[in-house]
Every structure is written in structure tokens, then in C-alpha cells.
ZADO-1210 file (C-alpha; in nm, 4 decimals, padded with zeros to 6 digits):
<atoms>
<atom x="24.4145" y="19.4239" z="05.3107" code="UNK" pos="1"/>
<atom x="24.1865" y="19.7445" z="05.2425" code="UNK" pos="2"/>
<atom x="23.8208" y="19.6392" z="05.3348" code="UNK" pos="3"/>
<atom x="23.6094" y="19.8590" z="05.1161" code="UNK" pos="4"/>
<atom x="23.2975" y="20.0241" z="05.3362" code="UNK" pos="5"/>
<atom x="22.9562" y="19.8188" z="05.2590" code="UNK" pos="6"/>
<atom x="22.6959" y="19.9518" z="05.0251" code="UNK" pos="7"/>
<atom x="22.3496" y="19.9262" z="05.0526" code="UNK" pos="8"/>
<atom x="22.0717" y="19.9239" z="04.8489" code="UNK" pos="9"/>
<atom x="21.6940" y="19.9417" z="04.9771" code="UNK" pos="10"/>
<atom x="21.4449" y="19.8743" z="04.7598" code="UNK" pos="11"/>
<atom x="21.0693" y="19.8246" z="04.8901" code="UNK" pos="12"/>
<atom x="20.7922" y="19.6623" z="04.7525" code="UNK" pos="13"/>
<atom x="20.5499" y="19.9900" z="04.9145" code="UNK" pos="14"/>
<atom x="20.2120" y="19.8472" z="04.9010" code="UNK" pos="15"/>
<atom x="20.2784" y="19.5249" z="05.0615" code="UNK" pos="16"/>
<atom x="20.4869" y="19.6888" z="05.3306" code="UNK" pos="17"/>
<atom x="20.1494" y="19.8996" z="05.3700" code="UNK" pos="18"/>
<atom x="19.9076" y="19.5911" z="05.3737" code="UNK" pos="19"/>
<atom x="20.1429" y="19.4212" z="05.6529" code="UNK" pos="20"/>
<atom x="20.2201" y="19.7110" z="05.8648" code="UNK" pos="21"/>
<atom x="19.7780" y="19.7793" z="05.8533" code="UNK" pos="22"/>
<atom x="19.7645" y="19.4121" z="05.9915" code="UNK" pos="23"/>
<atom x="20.0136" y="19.4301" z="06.2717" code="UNK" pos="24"/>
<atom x="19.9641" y="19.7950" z="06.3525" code="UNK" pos="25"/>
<atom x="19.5899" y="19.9127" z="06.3053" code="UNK" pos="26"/>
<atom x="19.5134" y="20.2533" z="06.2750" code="UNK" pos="27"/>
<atom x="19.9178" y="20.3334" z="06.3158" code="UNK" pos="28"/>
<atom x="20.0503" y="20.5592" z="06.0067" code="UNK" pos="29"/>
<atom x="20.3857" y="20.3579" z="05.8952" code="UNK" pos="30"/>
<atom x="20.7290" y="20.4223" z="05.9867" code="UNK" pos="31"/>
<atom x="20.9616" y="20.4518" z="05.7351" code="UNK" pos="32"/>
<atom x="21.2505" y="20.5597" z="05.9479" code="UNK" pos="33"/>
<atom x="21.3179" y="20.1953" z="06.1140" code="UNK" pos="34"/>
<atom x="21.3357" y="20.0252" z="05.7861" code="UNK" pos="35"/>
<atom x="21.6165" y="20.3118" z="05.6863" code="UNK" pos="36"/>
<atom x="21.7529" y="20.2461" z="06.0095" code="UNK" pos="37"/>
<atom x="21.7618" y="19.8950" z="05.9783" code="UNK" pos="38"/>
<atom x="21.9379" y="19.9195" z="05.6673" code="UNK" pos="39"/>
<atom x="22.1887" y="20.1565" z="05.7731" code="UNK" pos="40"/>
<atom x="22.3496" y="19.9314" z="06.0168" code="UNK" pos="41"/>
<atom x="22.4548" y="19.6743" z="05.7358" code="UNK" pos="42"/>
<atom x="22.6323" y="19.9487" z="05.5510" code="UNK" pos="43"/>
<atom x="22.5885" y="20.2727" z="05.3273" code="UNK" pos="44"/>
<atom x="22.2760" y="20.3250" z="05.2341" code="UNK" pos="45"/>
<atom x="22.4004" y="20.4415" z="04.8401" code="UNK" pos="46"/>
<atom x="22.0206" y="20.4298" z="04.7537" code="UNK" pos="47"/>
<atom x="21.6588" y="20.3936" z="04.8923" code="UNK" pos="48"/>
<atom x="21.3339" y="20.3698" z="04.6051" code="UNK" pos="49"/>
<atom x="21.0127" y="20.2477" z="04.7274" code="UNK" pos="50"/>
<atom x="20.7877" y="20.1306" z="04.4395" code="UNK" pos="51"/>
<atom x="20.4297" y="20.2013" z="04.4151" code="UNK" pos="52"/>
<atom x="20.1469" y="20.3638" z="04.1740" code="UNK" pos="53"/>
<atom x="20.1500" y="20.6231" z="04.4018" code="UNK" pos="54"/>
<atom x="19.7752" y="20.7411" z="04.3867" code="UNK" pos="55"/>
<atom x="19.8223" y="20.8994" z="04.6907" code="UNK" pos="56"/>
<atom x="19.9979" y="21.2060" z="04.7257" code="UNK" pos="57"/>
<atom x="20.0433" y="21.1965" z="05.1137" code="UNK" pos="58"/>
<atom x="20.2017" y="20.8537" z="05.1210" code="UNK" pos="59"/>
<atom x="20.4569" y="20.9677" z="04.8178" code="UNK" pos="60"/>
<atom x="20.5570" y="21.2900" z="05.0323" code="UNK" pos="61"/>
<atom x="20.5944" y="21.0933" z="05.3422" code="UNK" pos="62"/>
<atom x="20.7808" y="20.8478" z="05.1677" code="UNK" pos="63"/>
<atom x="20.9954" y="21.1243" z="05.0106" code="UNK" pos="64"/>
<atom x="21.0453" y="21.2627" z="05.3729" code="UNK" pos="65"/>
<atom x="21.1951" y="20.9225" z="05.5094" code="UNK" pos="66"/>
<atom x="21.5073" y="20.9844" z="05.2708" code="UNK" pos="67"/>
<atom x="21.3673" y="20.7155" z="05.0142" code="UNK" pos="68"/>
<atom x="21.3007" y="20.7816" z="04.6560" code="UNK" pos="69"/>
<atom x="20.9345" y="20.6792" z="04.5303" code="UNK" pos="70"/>
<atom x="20.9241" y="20.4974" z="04.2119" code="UNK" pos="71"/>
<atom x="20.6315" y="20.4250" z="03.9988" code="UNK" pos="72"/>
<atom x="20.5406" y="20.0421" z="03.9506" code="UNK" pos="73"/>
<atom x="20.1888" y="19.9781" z="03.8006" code="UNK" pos="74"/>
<atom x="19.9160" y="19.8115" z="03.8879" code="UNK" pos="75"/>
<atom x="19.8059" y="19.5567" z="03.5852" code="UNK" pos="76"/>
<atom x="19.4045" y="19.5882" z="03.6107" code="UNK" pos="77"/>
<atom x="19.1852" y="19.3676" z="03.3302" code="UNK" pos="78"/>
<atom x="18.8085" y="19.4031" z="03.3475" code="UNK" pos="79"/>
<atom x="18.7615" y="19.0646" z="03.5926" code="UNK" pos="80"/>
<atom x="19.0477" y="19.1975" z="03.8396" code="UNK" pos="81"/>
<atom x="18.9947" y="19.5853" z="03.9099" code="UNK" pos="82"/>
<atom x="19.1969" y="19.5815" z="04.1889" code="UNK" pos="83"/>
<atom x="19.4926" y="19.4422" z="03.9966" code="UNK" pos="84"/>
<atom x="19.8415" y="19.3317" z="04.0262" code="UNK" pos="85"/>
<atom x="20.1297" y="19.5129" z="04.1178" code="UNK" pos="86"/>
<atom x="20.3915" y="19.5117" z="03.8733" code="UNK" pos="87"/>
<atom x="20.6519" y="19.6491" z="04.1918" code="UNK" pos="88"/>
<atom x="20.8604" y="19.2941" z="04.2130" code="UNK" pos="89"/>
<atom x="20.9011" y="19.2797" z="03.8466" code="UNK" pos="90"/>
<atom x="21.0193" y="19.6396" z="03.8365" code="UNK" pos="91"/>
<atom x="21.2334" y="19.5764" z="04.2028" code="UNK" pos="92"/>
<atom x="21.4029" y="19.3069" z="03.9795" code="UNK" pos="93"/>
<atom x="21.4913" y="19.4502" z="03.6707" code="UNK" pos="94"/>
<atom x="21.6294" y="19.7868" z="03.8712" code="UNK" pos="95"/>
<atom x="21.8028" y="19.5383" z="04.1209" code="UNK" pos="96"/>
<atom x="21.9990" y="19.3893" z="03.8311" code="UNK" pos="97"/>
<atom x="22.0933" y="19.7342" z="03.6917" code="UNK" pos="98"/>
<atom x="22.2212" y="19.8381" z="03.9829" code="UNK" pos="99"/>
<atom x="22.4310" y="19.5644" z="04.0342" code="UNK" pos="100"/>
<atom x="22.6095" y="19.6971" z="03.7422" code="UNK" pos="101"/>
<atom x="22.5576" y="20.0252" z="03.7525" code="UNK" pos="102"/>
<atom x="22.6633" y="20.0854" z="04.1412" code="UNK" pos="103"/>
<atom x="22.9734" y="19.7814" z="04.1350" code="UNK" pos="104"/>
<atom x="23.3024" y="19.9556" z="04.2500" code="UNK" pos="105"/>
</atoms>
């Protein structure tokens, strides 16, 4: 039987990849490449996104330069929370479920 090649899909929640990779690796910029790497050995790699509200225009170029597509996810900010919550799961979700659809052979 024909054993169709495996597609991948990488999606990643950017900030908290940020906040860990600050905690393990002070003062180191982040690595994209290894996660793309990872995800290349369990298949294709059909698509890459990395969500974030982007307010930095460095971190959206080197994300961009890794081979991974940034997406916009908002922050939700109310007047007793400025620094907010990311709405980058909720958005990973409803794309992941699209995709599934979408992408199926």
C-alpha cells in the first residue's frame, strides 16, 4: 500500500515561546531555526505561522526570516489589566481546525 508523505503544520503561540526561551536562555536572541528543524523531521512542513501582536518590527522580520509566517493575534487589554491577554491560542485553534479541512488530502 502507497504511504502518503507526512504533513506538517507548525503553529506557535510567539510570545510565550519568547517568555520561556528569556527564562532558560538570558540575554540569548531566540532561535527559530531548531523549532523548524524539529518539525521537519516528523514530515513536510506544508505551513509555519507564528502568532503574535507583533509590536515589534525586528521580531516579525526575524520571524519572517526563519521560513515561518507571522500572524496577528491580539492582546485583550481592559483598564485593570494593561498588559492583557493574548488572544494567540484562541486564534491557533480556530486556524488549526480550518486547516484540518482546508489542507486534508
Amino acid at each position: 500500500m502507497f504511504e502518503h508523505p507526512r504533513r506538517v503544520v507548525l503553529l506557535i503561540d510567539y510570545d510565550n515561546l519568547q517568555i520561556c526561551a528569556s527564562r532558560d536562555t538570558p540575554g540569548r536572541d531566540l532561535q527559530l531555526t531548531p523549532v523548524v528543524n524539529l518539525a521537519q523531521r516528523y514530515g513536510t512542513v506544508v505551513l509555519a505561522r507564528a502568532y503574535a501582536e507583533w509590536n515589534l518590527s525586528t521580531e516579525r522580520l526575524a520571524v519572517y526570516k526563519a521560513g515561518i509566517e507571522p500572524a496577528f493575534a491580539p492582546v485583550l487589554r481592559t483598564e485593570s489589566d494593561r498588559s492583557g491577554k493574548s488572544l494567540a491560542d484562541t486564534v491557533m485553534v480556530a486556524e488549526g481546525m480550518d486547516m484540518l479541512w482546508t489542507l486534508q488530502p
